[in-house]
N, C-alpha and C positions, 0 to 999 in steps of 0.2 A: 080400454079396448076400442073406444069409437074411435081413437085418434090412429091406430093403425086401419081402421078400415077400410080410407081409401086406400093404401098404401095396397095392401091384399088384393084389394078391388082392381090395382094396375099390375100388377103382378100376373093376375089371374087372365088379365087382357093381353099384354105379353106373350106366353106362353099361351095361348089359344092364338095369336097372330101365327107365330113360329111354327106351332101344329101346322097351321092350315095352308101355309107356303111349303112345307115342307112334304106336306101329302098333295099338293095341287103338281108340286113340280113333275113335268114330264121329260125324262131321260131320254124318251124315244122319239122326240119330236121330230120332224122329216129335216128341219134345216139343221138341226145338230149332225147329222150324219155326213152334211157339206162339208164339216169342219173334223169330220172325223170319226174314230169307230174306239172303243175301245169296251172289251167283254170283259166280267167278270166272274171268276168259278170258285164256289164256295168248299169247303171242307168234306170231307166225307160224312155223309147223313144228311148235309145241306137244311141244317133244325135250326141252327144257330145269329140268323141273321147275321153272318160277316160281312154276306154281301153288301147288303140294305146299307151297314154304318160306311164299308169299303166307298161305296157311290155317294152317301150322303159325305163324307172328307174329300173325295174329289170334284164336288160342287163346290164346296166351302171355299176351296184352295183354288179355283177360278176357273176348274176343268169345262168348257162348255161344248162338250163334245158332245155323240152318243153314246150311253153308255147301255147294255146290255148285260144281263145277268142270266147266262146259260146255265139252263138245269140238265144237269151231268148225273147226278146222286139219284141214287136209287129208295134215298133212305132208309138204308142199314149202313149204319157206320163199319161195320166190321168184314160186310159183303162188297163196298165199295174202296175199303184198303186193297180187300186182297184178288179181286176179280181183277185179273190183268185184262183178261180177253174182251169184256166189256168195256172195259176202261180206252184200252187204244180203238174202240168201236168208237166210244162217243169221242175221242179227240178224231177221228175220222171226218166227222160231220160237223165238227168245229170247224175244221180245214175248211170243208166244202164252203162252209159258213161266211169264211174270213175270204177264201176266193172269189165270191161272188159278189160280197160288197166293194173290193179292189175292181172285181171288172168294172162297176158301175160308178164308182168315185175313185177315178187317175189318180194318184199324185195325195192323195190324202191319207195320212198314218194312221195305223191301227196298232194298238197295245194292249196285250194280253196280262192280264191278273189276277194271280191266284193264289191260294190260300191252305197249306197243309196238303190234301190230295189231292186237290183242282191243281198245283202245280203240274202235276203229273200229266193230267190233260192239257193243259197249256205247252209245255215243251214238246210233248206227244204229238201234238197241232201242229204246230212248228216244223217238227219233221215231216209228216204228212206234206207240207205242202208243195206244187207243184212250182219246176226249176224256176218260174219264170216272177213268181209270186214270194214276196218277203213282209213281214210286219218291221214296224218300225222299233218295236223295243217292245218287252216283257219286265212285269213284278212278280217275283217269288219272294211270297212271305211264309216263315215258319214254314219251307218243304218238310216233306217227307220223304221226297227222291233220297237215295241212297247217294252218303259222300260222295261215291266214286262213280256215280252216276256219270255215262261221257257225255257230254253236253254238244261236242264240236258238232253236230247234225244244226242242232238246234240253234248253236251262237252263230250259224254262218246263213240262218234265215233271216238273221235283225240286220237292219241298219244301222241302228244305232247301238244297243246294249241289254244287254239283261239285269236287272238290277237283282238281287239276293238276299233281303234281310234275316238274320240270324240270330238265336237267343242260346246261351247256355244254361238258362234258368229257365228254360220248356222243358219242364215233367212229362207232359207227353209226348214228345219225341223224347226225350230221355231215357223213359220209361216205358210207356203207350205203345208205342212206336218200337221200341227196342224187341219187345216182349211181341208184336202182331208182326211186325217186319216191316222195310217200306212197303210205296206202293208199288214197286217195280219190283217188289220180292228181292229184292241185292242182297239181306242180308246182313248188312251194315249198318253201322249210326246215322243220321240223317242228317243231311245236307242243311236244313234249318236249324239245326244242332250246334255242329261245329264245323259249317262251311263246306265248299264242295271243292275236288282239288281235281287234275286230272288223275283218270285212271290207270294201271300199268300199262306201258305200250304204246301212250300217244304219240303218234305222230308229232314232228316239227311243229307242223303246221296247226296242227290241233292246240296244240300249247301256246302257239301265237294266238289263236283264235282268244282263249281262256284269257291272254294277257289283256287284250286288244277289247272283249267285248262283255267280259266278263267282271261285273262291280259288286261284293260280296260287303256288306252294311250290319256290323254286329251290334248289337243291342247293348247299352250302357246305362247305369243304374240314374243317367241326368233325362232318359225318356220317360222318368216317370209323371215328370212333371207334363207330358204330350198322353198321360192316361196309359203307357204302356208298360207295364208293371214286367214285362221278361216273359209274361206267362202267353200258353198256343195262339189265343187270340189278341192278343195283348195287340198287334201290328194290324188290326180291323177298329182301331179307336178312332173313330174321324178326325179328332184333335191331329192324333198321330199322322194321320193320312197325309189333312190336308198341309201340313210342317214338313211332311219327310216322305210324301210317295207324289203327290200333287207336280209338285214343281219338277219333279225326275220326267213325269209324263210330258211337261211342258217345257222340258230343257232349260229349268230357268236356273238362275244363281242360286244355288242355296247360302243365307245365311251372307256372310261375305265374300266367300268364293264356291266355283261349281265343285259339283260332287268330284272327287280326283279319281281318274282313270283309274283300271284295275291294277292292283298292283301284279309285278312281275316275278312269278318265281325264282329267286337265289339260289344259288349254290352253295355249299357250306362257308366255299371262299370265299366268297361275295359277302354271304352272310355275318360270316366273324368279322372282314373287313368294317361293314358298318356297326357294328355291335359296339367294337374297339375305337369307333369315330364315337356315336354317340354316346357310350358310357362315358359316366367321369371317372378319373386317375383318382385310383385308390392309395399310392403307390406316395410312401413318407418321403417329403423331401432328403435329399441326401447332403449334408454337408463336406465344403470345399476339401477338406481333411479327408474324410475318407474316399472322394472322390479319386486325390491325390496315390492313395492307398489302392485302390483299385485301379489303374493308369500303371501302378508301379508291379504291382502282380501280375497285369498283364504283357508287361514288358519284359517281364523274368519269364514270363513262362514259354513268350516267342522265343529266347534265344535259348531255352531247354530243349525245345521240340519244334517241328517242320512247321513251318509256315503254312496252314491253311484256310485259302480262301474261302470265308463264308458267304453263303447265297442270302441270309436270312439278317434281316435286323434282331431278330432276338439276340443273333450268339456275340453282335455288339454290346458289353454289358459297361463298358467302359464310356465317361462323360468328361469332357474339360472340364477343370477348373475355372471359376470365373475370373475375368481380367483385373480385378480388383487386388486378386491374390495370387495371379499367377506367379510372378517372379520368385515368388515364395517355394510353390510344390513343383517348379519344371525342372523337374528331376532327367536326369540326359543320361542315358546307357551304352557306355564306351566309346562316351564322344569327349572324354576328358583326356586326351593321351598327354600331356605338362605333367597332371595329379597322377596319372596312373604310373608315367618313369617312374615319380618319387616314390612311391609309396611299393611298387615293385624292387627300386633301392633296399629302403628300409627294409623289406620284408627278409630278402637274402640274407643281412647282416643275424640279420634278428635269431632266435634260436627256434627250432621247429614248433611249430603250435602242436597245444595239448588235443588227444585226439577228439575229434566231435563229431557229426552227424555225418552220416556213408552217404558219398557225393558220386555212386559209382564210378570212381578210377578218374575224375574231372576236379579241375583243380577250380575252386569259386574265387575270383576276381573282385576283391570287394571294393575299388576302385567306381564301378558301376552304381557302387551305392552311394557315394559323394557327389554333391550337386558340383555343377560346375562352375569355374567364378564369376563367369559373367551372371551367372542368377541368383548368387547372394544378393544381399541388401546394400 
């Protein structure tokens, strides 16, 4: 035991350093606001310290901004889901908030972050603010905005982007959330759920916005190792923060390349197109023989019936043979007229064939079925 006790002894000095930088730091210091504004809005209840870890990962990750943590919550989690009318009160005074620090620092970004129903205030804000006044980007982590929340108000205040993180393994929004409703009352599943899409009716433009400024970030079971386990708060681990919300604030590289643009909504056509790129061919190689064989059916079946042009590569079911063995299967149809005399000859002498299969009133040419002799061997 004495031989660890320095060890313990460093230990204990450590963690009492770490403590005391970490409660010394001041978020609000006046030259941090030179470099910038960025608020954060906690949960409804605002019990849980999101915020606290949310600012302590945007330190970590290099953030040395201002950072602020507006109290929105009333402290009933179940009064500040469903109180719309307070709700877009206090994103009122966010606005005012975010307007008055732009009047006073030109040219310097401010990004908004928020957390389950502080989302709500945050886009809320967004809209509020006056034509002339834009933030530079927003974090939604784990909303509870309803999917179909319309955002286009909101996405056309950023200059940059809204960023979106999203979990399918949030029980509450799954559930919590299902069972109380968003916080805009939609109605719907939530947007930190399973993503936000536009709602029926938008506009062009509004879907360009969505393409354009709209970065939607789904939760994957390799975040666990960043402390974020899928679950509501999982996306306020500082590990996580300062890995995967930090450097979005700071437009940096993530990883090896930047976070990629929103992607753009498909159309079905679009969409099977790439489907059919990226899948791999399931589909058994087809040997030269039967290739042969299908070549030859579909040659009998053009001279049975009208030639019609197909628009579609499907209704090509027909492949060459390879050159290897072409000479072998280039079978030619009624391009042998030497073989076809003879064998027309012979047929006349010959005595009528026994009856076979009803050709509707059409006499079959089997001449067509003889290769020709330039492709024998």
């Amino acid at each position: 035991m004495k031989s660890l006790r320095p060890f313990v002894v460093l230990v204990l000095v450590l963690a009492s350093a770490l403590a005391s930088g970490c409660e010394s730091a001041n978020f609000t210091a006046p030259d941090r606001y030179d470099r910038g504004l960025i608020v954060c809005l906690s949960g409804a209840g605002g019990m849980m310290g999101e915020c606290e870890r949310i600012r302590e990962g945007l330190a970590l990750g290099g953030v040395d901004r201002a950072i602020e943590i507006y109290q929105w919550s009333g402290g009933e989690v179940l009064a500040d889901q469903t109180n719309v009318e307070r709700n877009h009160h206090e994103a009122a005074q966010l606005a005012r908030r975010v307007e008055a620090y732009l009047s006073e620092h030109r040219g310097q970004p401010v990004h908004l972050v928020g957390i389950s129903a502080g989302t709500g205030i945050a886009v809320w804000a967004m809209e509020e603010l006056s034509p002339e006044f834009k933030v530079e980007g927003a974090v939604l982590l784990a909303s509870s905005l309803d999917t179909k929340y319309d955002l286009t108000k909101a996405l056309a205040k950023v200059n940059d982007r809204i960023y979106s993180f999203n979990s399918v393994a949030d029980t509450v929004l799954s559930l919590g959330v299902t069972w109380a409703g968003t916080v805009d009352r939609g109605g719907g599943l939530a947007g930190g759920f399973v993503g936000f899409s536009p709602p029926d009716g938008t506009s062009a433009d509004g879907k360009t916005l969505y393409r354009e400024k709209l970065v939607q970030i789904s939760w994957w079971p390799g975040d666990m190792v960043l402390g974020h386990l899928g679950d509501h708060l999982g996306a306020a681990n500082p590990t996580f923060v300062r890995v995967r919300v930090a450097p979005l604030i700071l437009e940096k590289n993530v990883g090896d390349a930047r976070v990629s643009p929103p992607v753009a909504a498909k159309t079905d056509a679009e969409a099977h197109k790439v489907a059919s790129r990226e899948r791999p061919s399931r589909t058994r190689p087809v040997n030269d023989k039967r290739a042969a064989t299908v070549n030859q059916d579909a040659s009998l079946a053009s001279q049975a019936s009208p030639t019609v042009e197909s628009s579609s590569p499907r209704d090509n079911y027909s492949s060459a043979p390879a050159d290897t063995k072409r000479r072998f299967f280039n079978w030619t149809v009624g391009q042998a007229p030497a073989r076809k005399t003879e064998v027309a000859a012979r047929k006349s002498a010959a005595a009528p064939p026994a009856a076979g299969p009803k050709t509707n009133g059409e006499t079959i040419d089997e001449a067509q079925f003889l290769p020709a002799p330039e492709c024998l061997p």
